[in-house]
C-alpha positions in Angstrom: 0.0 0.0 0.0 1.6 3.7 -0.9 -0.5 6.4 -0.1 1.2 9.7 0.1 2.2 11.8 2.8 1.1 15.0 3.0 -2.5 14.4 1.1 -5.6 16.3 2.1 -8.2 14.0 3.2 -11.0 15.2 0.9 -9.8 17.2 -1.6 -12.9 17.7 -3.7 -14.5 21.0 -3.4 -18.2 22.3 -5.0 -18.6 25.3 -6.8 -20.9 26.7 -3.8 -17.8 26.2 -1.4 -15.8 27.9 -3.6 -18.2 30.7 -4.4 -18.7 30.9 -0.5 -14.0 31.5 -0.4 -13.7 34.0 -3.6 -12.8 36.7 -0.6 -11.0 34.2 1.2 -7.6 35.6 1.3 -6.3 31.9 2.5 -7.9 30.6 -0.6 -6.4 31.3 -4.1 -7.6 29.2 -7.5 -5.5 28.0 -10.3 -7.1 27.5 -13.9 -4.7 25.0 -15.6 -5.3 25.0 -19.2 -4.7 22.4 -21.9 -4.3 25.1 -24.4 -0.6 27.9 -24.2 -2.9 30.5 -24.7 -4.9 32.3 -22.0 -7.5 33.2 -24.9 -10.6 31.4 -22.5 -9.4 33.2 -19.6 -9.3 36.0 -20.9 -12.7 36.1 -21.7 -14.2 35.0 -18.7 -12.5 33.3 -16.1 -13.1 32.3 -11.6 -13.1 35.8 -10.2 -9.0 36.4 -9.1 -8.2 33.2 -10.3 -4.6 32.7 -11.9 -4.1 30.9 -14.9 -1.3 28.7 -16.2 -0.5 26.6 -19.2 -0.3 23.3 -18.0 3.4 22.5 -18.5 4.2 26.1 -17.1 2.9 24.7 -14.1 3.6 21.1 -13.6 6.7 20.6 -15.8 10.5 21.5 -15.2 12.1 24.4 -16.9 13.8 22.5 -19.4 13.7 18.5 -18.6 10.7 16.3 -19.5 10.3 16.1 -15.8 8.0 17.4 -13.0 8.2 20.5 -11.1 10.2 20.5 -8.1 9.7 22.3 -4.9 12.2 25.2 -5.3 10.7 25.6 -8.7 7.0 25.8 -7.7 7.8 27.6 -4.7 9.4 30.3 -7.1 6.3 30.0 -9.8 3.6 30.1 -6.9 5.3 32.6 -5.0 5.7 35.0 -7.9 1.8 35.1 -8.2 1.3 35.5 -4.6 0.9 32.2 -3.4 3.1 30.6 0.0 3.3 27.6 1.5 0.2 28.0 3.4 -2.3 28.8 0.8 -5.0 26.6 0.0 -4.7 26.4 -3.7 -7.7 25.5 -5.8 -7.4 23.8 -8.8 -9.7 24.3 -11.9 -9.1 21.5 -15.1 -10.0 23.1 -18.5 -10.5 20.2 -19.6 -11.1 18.8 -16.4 -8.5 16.3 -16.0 -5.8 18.8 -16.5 -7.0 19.9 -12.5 -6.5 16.6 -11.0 -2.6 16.7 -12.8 -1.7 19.3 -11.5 -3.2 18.4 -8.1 -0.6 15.5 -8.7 2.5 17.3 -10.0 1.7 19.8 -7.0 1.5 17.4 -4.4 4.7 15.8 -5.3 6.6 18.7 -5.2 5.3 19.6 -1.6 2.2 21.5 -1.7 0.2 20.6 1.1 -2.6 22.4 0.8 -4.6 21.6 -2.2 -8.0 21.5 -3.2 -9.7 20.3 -6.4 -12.7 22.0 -8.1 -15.0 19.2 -8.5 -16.6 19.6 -12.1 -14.0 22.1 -13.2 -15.0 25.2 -15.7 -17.5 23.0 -16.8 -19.7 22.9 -13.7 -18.9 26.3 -12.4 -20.5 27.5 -15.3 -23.3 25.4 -16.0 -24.1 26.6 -12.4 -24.4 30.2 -13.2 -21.4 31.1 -11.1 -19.4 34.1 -11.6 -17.5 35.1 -14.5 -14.9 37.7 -14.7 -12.5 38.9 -18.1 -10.6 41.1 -15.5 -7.0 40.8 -14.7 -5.5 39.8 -11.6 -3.0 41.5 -9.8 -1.0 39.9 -7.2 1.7 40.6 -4.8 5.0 38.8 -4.7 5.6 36.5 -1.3 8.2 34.5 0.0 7.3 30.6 -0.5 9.3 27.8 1.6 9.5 24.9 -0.2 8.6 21.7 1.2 9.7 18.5 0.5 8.3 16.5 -2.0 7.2 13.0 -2.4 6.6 11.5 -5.4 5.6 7.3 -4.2 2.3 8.3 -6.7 4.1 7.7 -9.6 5.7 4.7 -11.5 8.0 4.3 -14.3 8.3 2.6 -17.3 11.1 0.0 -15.7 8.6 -0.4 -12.4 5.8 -1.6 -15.3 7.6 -3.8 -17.4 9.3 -5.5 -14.3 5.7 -5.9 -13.4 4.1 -7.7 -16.4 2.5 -10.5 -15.7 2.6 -10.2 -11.8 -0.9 -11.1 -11.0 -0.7 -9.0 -8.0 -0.8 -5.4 -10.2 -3.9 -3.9 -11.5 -2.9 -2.4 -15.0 -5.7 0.0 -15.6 -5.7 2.0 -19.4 -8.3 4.3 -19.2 -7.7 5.6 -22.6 -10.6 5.6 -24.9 -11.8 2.4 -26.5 -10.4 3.1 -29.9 -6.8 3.4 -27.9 -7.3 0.4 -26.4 -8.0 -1.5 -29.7 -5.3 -0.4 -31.1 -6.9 1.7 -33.7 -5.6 4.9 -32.6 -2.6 6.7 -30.7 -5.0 9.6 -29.8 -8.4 10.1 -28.8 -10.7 10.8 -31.9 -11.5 13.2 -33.1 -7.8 15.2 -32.6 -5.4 14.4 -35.4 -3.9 10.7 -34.6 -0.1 11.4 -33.3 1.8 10.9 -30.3 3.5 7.9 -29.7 5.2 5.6 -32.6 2.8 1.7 -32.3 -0.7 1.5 -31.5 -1.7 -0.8 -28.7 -1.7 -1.3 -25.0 0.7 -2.4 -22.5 0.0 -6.5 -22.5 -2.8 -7.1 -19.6 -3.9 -4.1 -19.0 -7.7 -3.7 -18.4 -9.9 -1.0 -19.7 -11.9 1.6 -17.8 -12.8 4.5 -20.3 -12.1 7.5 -18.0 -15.2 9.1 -19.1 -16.9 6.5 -17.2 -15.6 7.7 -13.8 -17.4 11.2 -14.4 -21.1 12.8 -14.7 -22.0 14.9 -18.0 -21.1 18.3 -15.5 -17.5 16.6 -15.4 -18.2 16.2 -11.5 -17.2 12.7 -10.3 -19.8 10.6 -10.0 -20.6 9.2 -6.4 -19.3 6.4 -5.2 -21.9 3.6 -5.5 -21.9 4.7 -9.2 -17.5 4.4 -9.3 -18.3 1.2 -7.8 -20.7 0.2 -10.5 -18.0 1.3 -13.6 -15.5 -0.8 -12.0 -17.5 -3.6 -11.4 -19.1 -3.3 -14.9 -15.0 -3.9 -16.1 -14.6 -6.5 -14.0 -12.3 -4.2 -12.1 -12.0 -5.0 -8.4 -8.9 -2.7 -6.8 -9.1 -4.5 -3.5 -8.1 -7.8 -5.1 -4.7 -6.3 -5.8 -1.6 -5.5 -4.1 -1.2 -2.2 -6.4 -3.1 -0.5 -9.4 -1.4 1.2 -11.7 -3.2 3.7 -14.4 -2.2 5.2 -17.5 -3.6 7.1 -20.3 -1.1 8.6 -23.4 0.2 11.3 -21.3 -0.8 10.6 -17.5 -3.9 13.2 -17.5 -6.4 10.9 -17.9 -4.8 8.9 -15.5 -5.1 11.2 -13.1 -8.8 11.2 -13.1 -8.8 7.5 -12.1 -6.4 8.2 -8.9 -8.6 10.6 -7.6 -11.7 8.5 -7.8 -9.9 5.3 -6.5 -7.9 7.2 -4.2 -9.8 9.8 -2.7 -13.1 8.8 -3.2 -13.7 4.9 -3.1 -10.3 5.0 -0.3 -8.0 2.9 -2.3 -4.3 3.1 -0.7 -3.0 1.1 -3.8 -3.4 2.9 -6.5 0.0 4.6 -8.3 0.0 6.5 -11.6 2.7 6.1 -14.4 3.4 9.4 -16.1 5.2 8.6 -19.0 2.0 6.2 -20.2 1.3 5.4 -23.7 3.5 8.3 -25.6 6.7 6.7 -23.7 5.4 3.1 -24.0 4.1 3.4 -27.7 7.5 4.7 -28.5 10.4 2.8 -26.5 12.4 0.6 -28.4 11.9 -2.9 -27.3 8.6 -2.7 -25.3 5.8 -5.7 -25.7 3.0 -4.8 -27.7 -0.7 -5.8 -27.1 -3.4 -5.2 -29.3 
């Protein structure tokens, strides 16, 4: 079992709650965006929100690797943002929330909240909407330190193949799964070099985790999805999720994690694009 150390107990927060903390000068929000432009957020985004570009955020400076404490204590802290701020994290799309509420947490955030339903609920709700800027004063963060025992790599998987004690759990879309596609349809078809799955892997669309709003669905209903794949988590030593780039992924650790209580569940980052691309790795279609 590998839970991690400094986790909130409940991260999930509604849009009423966070309606309730806009003046809350404890409580800051994050809008982590798929797309390098802030061309959404600029037109209407969480009242003082921030907003970030999701490898701005989660990502090194220059290595394919995550962000480490001194460098989110410098990107946080720049933006107003210390140790002791409860940070707020808004997906657009949704999934892009929950990784960062992963990246952050491993480089030593410890207090972290997720907007459950993201953009997409806060305004299907009616909330407020803003297309003024944010201003924000420069503090001193402390960086703490991280831990990163969420997060598997591509030697940890292949050395586990076959170990019927490990979960494998591709929540990619079906047409990933197959084999038919690299991507998600409808996006052009590109990144990673084979089309497949890593061998015995079992599928749980990740759509299948969440409600139209993008809020999770409860969890009699999570236990339904998994139980409709023939999934059972508790049955394993470890599960270990994966989309084409970890985002997806992400969604699953949050609903197995958080919500249904699973201490097993682990996530690995480099997922299909790293897979679908290393020389030498078994194929499964």
């Amino acid at each position: 079992m590998r839970a991690m150390l400094s986790e909130p107990a409940d991260p999930l927060v509604s849009t009423a709650w966070l309606e309730e903390h806009l003046g809350d000068p404890a409580v800051r929000v994050i809008e982590v965006s798929l797309e390098p432009s802030p061309t959404v957020y600029e037109m209407g985004h969480i009242p003082g929100a921030a907003w970030f570009y999701w490898k701005d955020l989660c990502w090194d400076d220059s290595d394919r690797e995550f962000v480490t404490p001194q460098q989110l204590a410098g990107r946080l802290g720049r933006i107003g943002i210390d140790e002791a701020t409860t940070v707020v994290l808004s997906g657009d799309p949704v999934q892009f929330g929950t990784y960062a509420f992963w990246a952050l947490l491993m480089a030593g955030h410890r207090h972290l909240r997720l907007l459950d339903g993201a953009r997409t609920r806060w305004v299907a709700d009616g909330r407020p909407l803003t297309a003024d800027p944010s201003a924000w004063a420069e503090v001193t963060y402390r960086p703490r330190d991280g831990d990163q025992s969420a997060r598997v790599s591509r030697d940890e998987v292949r050395s586990g193949l076959g170990d019927t004690a490990r979960l494998l759990l591709d929540v990619r879309s079906p047409e990933e799964y197959r084999g038919e596609r690299v991507m998600p349809p409808p996006d052009f078809d590109h990144g990673a070099e084979r089309k497949g799955r890593i061998p015995g892997a079992h599928h749980l669309y990740y759509r299948e985790l969440l409600n139209e709003d993008d809020t999770f669905k409860s969890p009699p209903e999570l236990a339904a999805a998994l139980s409709a794949r023939g999934v059972e988590p508790s049955q394993f030593d470890e599960v270990v999720a994966y989309c084409r780039l970890s985002h997806r992924a992400t969604l699953a650790w949050v609903a197995l994690h958080y919500i249904l209580g699973f201490d097993n569940i682990r996530i690995y980052d480099g997922s299909w694009t790293e897979w679908g691309s290393m020389v030498g790795m078994p194929v499964e279609k």
